[in-house]
C-alpha atoms as a printed R data frame, in Angstrom:
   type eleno elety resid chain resno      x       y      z
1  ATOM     1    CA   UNK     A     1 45.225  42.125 -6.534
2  ATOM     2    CA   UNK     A     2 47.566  39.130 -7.299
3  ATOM     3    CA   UNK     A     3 45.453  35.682 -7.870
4  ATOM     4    CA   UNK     A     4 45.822  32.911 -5.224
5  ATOM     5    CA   UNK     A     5 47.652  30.389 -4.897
6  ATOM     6    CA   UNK     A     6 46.726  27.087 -4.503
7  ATOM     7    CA   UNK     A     7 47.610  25.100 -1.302
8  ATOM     8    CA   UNK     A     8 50.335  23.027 -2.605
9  ATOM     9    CA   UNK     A     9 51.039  19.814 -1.077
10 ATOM    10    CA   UNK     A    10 54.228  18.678  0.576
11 ATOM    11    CA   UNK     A    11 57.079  16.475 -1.285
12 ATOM    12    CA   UNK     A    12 55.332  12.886 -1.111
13 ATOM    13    CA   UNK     A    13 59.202  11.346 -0.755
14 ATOM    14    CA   UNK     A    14 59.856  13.053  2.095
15 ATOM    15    CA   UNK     A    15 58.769  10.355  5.457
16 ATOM    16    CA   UNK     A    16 56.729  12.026  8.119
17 ATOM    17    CA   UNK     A    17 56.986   8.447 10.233
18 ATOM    18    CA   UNK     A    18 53.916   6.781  8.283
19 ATOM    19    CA   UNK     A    19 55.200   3.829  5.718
20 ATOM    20    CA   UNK     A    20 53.548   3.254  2.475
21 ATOM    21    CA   UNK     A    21 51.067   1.494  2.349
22 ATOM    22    CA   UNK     A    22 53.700  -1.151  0.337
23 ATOM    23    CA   UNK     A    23 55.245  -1.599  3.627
24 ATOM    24    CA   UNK     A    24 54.509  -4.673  6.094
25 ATOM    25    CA   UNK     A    25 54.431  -4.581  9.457
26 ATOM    26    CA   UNK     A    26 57.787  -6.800 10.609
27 ATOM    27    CA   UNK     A    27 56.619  -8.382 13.509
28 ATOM    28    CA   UNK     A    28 57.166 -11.939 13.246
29 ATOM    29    CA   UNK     A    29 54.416 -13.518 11.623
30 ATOM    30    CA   UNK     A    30 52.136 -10.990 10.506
31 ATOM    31    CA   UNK     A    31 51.392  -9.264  6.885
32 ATOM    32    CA   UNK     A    32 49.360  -6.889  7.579
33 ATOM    33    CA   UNK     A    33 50.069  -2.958  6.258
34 ATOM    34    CA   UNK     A    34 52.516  -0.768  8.620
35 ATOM    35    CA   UNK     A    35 51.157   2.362 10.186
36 ATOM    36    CA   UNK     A    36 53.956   3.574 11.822
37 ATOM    37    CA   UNK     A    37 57.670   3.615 11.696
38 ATOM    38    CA   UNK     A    38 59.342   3.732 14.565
39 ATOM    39    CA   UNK     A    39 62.869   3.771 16.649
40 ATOM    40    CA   UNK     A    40 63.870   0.362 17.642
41 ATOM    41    CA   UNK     A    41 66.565   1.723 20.161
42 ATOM    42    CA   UNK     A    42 63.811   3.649 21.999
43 ATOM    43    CA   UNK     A    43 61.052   1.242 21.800
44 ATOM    44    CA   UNK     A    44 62.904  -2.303 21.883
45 ATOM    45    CA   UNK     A    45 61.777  -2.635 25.481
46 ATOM    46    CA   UNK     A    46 58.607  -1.910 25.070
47 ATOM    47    CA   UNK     A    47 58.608  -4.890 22.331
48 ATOM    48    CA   UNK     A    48 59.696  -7.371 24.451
49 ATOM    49    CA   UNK     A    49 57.362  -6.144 27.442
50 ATOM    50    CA   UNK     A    50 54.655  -7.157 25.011
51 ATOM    51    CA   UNK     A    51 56.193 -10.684 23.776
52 ATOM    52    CA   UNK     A    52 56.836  -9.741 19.994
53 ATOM    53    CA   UNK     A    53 59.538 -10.408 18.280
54 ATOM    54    CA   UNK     A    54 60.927  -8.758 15.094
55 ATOM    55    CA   UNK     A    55 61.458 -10.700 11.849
56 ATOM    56    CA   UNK     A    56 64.839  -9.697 11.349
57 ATOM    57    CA   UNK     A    57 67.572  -8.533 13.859
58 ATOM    58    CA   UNK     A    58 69.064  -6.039 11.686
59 ATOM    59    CA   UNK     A    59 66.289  -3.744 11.442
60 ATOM    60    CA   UNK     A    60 66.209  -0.623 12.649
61 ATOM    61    CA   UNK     A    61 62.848   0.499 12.622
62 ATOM    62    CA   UNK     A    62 59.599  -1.327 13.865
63 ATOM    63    CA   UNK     A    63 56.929  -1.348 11.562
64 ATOM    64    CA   UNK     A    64 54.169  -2.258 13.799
65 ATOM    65    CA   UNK     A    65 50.525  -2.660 11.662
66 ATOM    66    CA   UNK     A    66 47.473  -0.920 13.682
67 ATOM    67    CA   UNK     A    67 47.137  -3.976 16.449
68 ATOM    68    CA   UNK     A    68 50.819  -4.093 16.816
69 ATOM    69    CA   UNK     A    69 50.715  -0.259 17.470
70 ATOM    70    CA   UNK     A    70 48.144  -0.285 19.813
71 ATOM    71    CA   UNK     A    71 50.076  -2.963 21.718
72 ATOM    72    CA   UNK     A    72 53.292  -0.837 22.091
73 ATOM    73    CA   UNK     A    73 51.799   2.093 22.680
74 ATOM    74    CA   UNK     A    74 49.938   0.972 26.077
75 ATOM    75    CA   UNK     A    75 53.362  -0.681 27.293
76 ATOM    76    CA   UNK     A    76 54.823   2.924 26.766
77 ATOM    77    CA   UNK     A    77 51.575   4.996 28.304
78 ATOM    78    CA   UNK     A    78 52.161   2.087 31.287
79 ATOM    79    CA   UNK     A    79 55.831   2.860 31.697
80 ATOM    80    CA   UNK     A    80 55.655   6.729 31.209
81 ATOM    81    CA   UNK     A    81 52.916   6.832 33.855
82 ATOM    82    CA   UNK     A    82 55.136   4.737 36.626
83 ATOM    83    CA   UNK     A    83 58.061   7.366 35.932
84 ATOM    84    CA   UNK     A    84 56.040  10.208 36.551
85 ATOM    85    CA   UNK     A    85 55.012   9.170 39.662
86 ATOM    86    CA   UNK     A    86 58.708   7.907 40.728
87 ATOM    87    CA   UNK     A    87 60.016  11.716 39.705
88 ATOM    88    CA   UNK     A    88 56.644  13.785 41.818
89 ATOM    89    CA   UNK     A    89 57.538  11.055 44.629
90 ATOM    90    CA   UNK     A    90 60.692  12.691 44.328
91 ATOM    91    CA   UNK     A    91 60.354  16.162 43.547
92 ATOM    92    CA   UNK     A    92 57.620  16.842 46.106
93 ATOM    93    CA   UNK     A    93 60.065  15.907 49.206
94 ATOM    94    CA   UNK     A    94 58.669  12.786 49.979
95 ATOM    95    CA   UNK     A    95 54.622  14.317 50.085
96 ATOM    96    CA   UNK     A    96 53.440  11.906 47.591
97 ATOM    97    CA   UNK     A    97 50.999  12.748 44.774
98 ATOM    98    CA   UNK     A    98 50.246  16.520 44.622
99 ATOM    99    CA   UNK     A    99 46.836  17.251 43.764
């Protein structure tokens, strides 16, 4: 019987949406560490639903830290939940909810 291998780990360089822990988050004036890297083009309104601004314009990724994060990603739960009702509004003929 052939010995086992050992679990090897994936390439460290390669991103998996998680900045190192070198990274800040770039949301004007904070310094805390980035948890998350994410699109600017699908999250920009989401940003300025929540009144943060980014330190640069050119950027694009948001770095958001953990509070930063958490921020964004209730704007987005908010927004996702008002479309799903507007599309089983719509899909149900004019029912409403469907239970």
């Amino acid at each position: 019987m052939p010995p086992r291998r050992k679990y090897v780990r994936k390439d460290p360089t390669r991103s998996s949406g998680k900045p190192s822990k070198s990274k800040k988050c770039n949301i004007k004036g904070c310094d805390k560490p980035a948890v998350r890297s994410l699109s600017r083009q699908q999250n920009e309104e989401y940003l300025l639903d929540a009144g943060l601004e980014l330190e640069s314009s050119r950027d694009r990724r948001i770095k958001p830290c953990a509070e930063h994060y958490k921020l964004l990603k209730k704007r987005k739960k908010k927004d996702d939940k008002i479309k799903r009702l507007r599309f089983d509004a719509r899909t149900s003929g004019g029912k409403g909810l469907r239970y």
